[in-house]
C-alpha positions, 0 to 999 in steps of 0.5 A: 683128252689125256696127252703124252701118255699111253692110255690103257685099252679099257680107255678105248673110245668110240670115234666122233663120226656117224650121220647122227653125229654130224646131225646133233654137231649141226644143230648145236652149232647152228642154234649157237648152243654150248655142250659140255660133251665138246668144252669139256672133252667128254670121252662119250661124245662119240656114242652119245651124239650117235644115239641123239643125245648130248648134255646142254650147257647154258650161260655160254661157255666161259667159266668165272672159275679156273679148276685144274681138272675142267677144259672149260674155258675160264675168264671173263663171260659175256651177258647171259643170252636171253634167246639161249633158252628158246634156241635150246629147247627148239633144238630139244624138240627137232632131236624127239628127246625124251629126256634132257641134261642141262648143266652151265659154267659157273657164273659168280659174276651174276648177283644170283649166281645164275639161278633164274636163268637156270630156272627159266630155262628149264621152265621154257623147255617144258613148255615146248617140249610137253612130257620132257623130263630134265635133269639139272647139274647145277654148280655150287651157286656158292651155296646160297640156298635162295639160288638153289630153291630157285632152281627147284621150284621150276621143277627138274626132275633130278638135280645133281651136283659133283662133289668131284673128289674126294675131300683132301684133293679138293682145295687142290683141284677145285680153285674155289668150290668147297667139299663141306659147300657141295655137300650142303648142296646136296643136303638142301636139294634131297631135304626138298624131296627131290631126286639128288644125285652126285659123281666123282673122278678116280685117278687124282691119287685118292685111297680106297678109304677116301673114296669109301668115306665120299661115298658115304657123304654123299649117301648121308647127303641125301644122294641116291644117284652116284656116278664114278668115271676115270678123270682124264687130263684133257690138256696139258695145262690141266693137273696129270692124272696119277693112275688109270683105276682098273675096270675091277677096280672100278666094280670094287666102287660100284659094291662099295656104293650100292652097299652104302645103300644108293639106289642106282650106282654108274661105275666105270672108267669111262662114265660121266655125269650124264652117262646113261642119265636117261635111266636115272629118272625112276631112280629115288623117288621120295 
């Protein structure tokens, strides 16, 4: 979370307590399961957990890649967990949800970058959990389309992919993710008919004319879902945000966004990816 300066008090978060809390900490750490609400310091994890909910991140918890803005471990992981699937989609079950967030490290360690472990995990949570729809926040795969295909044909009901800035502050932030790969990520999933979404961080030093121009690229891409939310540095290792965006600044984005012509539009300092994504599932069907 963001150290040594004092943050704006429309930054307010909900404590990390609550039987409910308590209950979904449990059961991750009792079936040995990884959440991208604690290894990425999500600000949310407080009223997400609360409500019983929390987004899944599978292939362990060690990054191949290392970029600025993610608390994400990075190094050198170990072999995917082939019982990680079942664990997960036990835990799905015993939590009554109705809809589930998967996303992962970045694994360029694996020939297939993670695809088929991807897949067959969705496939198993299905299986266990009838009625359930997931969405999947997948990494890059390096933009191999054979990897993303994989992942689409085991039937996530919404796959999104972070652009996470805009194209100038990418090769600053993103150590080997590419603005042009993320978008051709994009473009291939919403050309399969499927529903595409996307988000983004403020607060890296970007312009309105930027932000103006990724919101366009992601709609010409194919995306109908787009979430925006205030990056917060989450150690000081981590690159320093350069400014808090103000709730009206953010509502500025928000028009800006469901002008462009997007569907469903998340658009405050402290939206994440999976902020709400309960209410994206109707959102751009083709």
């Amino acid at each position: 979370m963001q150290t040594g300066r004092r943050l704006p008090g429309w930054l307010k978060m909900q404590r990390a307590s609550g039987e409910n809390y308590s209950r979904v900490k449990r059961l991750i750490e009792n079936n040995h399961l990884h959440t991208i609400c604690t290894s990425g310091n999500c600000p949310n994890i407080g009223e997400c957990w609360n409500a019983g909910t929390a987004t899944f991140m599978i292939l362990g918890d060690i990054c191949t890649r290392a970029c600025k803005f993610c608390a994400t471990q990075s190094g050198k992981p170990l072999p995917p967990d082939r019982e990680e699937p079942y664990r997960l989609a036990e835990s799905v079950r015993t939590l009554q949800l109705k809809h589930c967030v998967i996303t992962s490290v970045d694994r360029d360690d694996l020939p297939d970058r993670g695809s088929s472990f991807w897949a067959d995990t969705i496939r198993i949570i299905k299986e266990i959990n009838p009625g359930i729809t997931v969405e999947a926040l997948i990494p890059d795969f390096d933009g191999r389309e054979e990897n993303i295909q994989c992942v689409i044909e085991a039937g996530p009901d919404v796959i999104s992919h972070n652009i996470e800035t805009v194209r100038r502050l990418t090769p600053l932030i993103r150590t080997k993710a590419k603005y042009e790969t993320s978008l051709s990520v994009l473009r291939y999933i919403s050309g399969k008919g499927k529903r595409t979404k996307s988000g983004f961080m403020a607060g890296l030093g970007e312009n309105d004319c930027e932000v103006k121009e990724t919101i366009h690229d992601l709609f010409v891409s194919g995306c109908t879902i787009l979430t925006v939310g205030q990056y917060l540095q989450p150690t000081l290792n981590h690159m320093k945000a350069v400014s808090f965006i103000s709730p009206e600044k953010f509502e500025e984005y928000r028009r800006m966004a469901y002008d462009e012509g997007f569907e469903m539009v998340e658009c405050h300092p402290l939206v994440r990816s999976s902020f709400h994504a309960e209410k994206h599932i109707g959102v751009g069907l083709k």
